[in-house]
C-alpha positions in Angstrom: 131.1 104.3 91.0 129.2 101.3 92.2 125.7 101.8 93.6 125.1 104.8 91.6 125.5 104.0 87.8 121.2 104.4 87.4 120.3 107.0 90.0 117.7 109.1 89.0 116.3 106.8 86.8 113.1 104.1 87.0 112.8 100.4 85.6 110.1 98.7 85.5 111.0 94.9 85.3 107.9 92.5 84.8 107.8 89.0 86.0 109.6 90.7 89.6 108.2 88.1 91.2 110.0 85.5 89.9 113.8 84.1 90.4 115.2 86.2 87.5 112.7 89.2 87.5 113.5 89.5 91.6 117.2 89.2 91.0 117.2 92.0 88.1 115.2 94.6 90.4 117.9 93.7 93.4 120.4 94.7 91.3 118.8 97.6 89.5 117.9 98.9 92.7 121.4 98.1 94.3 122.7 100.4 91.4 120.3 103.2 92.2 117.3 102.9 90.7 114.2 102.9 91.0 112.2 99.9 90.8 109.0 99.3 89.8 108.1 95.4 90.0 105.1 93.6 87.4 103.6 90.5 87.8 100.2 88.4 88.1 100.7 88.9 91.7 102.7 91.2 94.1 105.8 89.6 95.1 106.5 88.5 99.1 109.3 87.3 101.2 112.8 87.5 99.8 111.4 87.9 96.3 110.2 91.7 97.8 112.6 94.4 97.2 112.2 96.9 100.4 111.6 100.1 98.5 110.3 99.2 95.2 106.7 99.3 94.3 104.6 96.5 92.7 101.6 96.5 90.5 100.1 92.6 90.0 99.1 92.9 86.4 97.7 90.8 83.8 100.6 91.2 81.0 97.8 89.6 78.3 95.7 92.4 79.2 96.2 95.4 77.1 93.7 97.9 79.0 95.7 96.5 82.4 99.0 97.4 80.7 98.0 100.8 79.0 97.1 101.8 82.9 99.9 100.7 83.8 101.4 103.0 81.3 99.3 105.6 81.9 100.0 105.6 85.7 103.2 107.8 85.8 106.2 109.0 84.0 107.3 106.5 81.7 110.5 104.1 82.7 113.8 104.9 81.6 114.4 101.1 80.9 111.5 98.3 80.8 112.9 94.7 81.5 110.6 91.8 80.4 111.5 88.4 82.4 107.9 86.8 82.0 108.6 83.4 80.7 108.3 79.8 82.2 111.9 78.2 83.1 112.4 74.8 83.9 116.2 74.0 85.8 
């Protein structure tokens, strides 16, 4: 059934502030998930999903990531989008 394919269940997409990364957590979270959005810098305006949480995070840095990590309960699914893209 549409909307609830990934209810109960948390991805964390990094680079959620971007055009891809924002459009992957809108649809995870329009599937029922939930969303936990990574990049350099928390998202605003339309590329912040209303009910996800965001974390502004160095992705180079791998003491910023383990705490990321460390944070919670791990992600069912981790999306990477962090990239450069040029139309």
């Amino acid at each position: 059934m549409p909307g609830e394919r990934f209810i109960d269940r948390t991805v964390m997409v990094f680079g959620a502030g971007g055009a891809l990364g924002a459009g992957l957590a809108a649809a995870f979270a329009g599937e029922g998930a939930g969303v936990i959005g990574v990049d350099r810098a928390e998202p605003s305006g339309d590329r912040r999903l209303e009910g996800a949480r965001y974390h502004a995070v160095d992705v180079l840095d791998d003491r910023a990531l383990a705490a990321l990590f460390d944070d919670g309960p791990p992600p069912w699914a981790v999306v990477n989008t962090v990239g450069g893209f040029a139309p």
